[in-house]
C-alpha positions as a printed NumPy array, in Angstrom:
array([[ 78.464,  40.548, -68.167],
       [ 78.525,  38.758, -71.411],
       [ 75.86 ,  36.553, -73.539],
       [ 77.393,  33.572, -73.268],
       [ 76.247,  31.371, -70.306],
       [ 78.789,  31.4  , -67.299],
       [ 78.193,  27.496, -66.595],
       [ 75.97 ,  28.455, -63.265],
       [ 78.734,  30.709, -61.992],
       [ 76.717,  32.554, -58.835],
       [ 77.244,  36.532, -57.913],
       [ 77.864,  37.588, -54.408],
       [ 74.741,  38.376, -53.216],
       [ 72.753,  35.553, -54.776],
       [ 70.392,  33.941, -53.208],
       [ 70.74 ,  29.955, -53.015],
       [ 69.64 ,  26.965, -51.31 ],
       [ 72.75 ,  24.471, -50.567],
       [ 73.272,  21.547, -48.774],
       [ 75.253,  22.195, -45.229],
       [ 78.118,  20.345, -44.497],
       [ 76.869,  19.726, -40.952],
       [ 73.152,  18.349, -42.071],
       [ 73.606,  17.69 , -45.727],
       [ 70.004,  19.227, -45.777],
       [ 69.952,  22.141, -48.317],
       [ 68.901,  25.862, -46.592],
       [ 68.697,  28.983, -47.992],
       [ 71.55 ,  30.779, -47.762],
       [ 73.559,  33.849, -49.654],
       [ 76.709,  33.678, -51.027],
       [ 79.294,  36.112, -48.95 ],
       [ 82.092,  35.916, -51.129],
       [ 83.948,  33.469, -53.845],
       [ 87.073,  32.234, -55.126],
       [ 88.245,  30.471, -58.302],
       [ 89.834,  27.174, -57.78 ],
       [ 91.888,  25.349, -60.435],
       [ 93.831,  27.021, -63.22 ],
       [ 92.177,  25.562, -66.2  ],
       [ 88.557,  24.911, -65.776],
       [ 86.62 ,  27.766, -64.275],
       [ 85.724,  25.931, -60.669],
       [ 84.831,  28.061, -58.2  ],
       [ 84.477,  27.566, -53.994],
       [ 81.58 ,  29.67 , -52.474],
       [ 81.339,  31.303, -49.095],
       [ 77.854,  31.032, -48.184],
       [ 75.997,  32.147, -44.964],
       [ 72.762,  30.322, -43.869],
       [ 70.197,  32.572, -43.343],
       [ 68.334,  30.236, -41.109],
       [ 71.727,  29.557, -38.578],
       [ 74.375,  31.667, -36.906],
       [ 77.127,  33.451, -38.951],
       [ 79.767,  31.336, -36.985],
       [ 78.393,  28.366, -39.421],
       [ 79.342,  30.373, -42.437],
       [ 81.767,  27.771, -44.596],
       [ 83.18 ,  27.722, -47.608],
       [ 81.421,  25.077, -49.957],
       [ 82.184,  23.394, -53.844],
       [ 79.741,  24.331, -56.468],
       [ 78.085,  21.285, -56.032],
       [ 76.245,  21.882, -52.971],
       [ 74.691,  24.969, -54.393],
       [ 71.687,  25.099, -56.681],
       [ 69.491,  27.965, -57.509],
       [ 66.362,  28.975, -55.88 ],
       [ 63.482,  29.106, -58.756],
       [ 60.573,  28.471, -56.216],
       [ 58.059,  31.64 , -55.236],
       [ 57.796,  29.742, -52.25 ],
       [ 61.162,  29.314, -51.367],
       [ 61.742,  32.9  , -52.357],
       [ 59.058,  34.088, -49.601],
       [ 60.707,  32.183, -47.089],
       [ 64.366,  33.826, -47.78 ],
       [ 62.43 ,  37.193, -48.106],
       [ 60.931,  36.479, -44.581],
       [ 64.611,  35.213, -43.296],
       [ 66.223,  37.92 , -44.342],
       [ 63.701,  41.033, -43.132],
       [ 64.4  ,  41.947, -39.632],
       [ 60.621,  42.103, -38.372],
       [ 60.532,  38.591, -37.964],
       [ 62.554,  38.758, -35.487],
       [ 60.861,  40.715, -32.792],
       [ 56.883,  40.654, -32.735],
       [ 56.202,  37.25 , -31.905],
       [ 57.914,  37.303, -28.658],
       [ 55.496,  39.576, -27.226],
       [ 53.246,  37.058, -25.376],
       [ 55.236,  34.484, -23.799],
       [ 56.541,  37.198, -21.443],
       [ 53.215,  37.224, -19.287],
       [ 53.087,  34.166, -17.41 ],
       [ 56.198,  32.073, -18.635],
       [ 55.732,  30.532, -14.533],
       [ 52.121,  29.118, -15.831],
       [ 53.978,  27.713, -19.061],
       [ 56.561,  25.883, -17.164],
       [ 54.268,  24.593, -14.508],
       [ 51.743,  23.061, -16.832],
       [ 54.706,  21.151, -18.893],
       [ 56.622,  19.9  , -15.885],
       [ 53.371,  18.641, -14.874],
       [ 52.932,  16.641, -18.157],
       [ 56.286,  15.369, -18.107],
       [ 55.726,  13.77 , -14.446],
       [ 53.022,  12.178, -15.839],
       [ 54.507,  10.53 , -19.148],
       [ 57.633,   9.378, -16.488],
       [ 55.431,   7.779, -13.942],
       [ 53.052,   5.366, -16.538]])
């Protein structure tokens, strides 16, 4: 780590919101790894994992796609992505009557077929 301003270079570990190759919507995502491209200017090609999607959708992506996340909002959500409660509570419910669940939307769908 210098002074001087490394032209938006990111760290492994950073936190960033870039654009997908398979949406072209930008997600939050971290970058996994890195590796310089081109001899003379300092490009660089960022492996990046979506924290919203699988790893298997982990790619390799150009600078370009990447942009920093400034938001508090945005921040929240990655915090909220990337802390494992989210992932169990919420399920807790649906496991009592998932029957009464399925009948009452099969019976809405008949109805929006038949008009």
């Amino acid at each position: 780590g210098g002074t001087s301003s490394t032209n938006g270079i990111y760290e492994i570990g950073t936190q960033v919101s870039c654009k997908t190759t398979f949406d072209g919507q930008p997600h939050p995502a971290e970058v996994i790894s890195r590796r310089k491209v081109g001899k003379k200017d300092e490009k660089y090609l960022y492996y990046v994992h979506y924290l919203e999607y699988n790893k298997r959708l982990d790619e390799w992506v150009e600078h370009s796609r990447l942009s920093p996340i400034t938001s508090p909002a945005e921040l929240k959500k990655m915090d909220s992505l990337k802390s494992p409660s989210v992932l169990s509570p919420r399920h807790t419910g649906i496991e009592a009557g998932p029957g009464q669940l399925e009948r009452k939307v099969t019976r809405n769908l008949k109805r929006r077929y038949d008009e």
